[in-house]
C-alpha positions as CSV (number, residue, x, y, z in Angstrom):
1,X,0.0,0.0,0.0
2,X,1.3,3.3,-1.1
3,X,0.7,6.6,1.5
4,X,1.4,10.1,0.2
5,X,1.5,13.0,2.6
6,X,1.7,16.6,0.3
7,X,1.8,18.7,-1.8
8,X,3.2,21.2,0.6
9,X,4.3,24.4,-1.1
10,X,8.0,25.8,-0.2
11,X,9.8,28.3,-0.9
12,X,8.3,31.8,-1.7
13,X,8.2,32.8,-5.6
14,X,9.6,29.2,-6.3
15,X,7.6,26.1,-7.6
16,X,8.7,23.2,-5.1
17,X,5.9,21.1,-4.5
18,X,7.2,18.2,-2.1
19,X,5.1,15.0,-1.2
20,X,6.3,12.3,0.7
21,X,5.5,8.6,-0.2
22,X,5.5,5.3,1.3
23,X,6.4,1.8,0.0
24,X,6.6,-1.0,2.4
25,X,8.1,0.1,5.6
26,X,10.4,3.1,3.5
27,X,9.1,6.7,2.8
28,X,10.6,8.6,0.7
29,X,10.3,12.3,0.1
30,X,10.7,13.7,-4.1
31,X,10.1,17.6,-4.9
32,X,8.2,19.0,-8.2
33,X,11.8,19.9,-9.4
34,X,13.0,16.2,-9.6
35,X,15.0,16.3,-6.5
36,X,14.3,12.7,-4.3
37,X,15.8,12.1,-0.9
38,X,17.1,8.9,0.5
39,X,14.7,5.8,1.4
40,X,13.9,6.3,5.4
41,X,12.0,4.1,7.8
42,X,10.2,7.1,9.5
43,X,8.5,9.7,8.2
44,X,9.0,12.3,10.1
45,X,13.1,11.4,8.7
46,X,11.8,12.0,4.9
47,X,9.6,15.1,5.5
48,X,13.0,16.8,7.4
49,X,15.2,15.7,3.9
50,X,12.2,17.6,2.0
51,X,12.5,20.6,3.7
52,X,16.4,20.6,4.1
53,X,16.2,20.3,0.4
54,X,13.9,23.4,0.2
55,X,15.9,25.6,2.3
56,X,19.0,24.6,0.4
57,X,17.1,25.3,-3.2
C-alpha cells in the first residue's frame, strides 16, 4: 500500500511542491523539481530531507 503526505508548497516565488510517499516500511520524500531524498524508515526522517532540500534550493 502506497501513503502520500503533500503537496506542501515551499519556498516563496519558487515552484517546489514536495510529497512524501511510502512503499513498504520506506518513505521517501521527491520535490516537483525532480530532487528525491534517500529511502527512510520514518517519516518524520523524509519530511525533514524535504525541507532541508527546500531551504537549500
Amino acid at each position: 500500500m502506497v501513503q502520500q503526505d503533500g503537496p506542501g508548497r515551499v519556498r516563496q516565488g519558487q515552484e517546489h511542491l514536495t510529497t512524501t510517499t511510502e512503499r513498504g516500511r520506506f518513505c521517501v520524500a521527491r520535490c516537483s523539481c525532480g530532487w528525491r531524498g534517500p529511502a527512510r524508515r520514518a517519516r518524520s526522517l523524509a519530511r525533514a530531507d524535504a525541507q532541508a532540500h527546500a531551504e537549500a534550493g
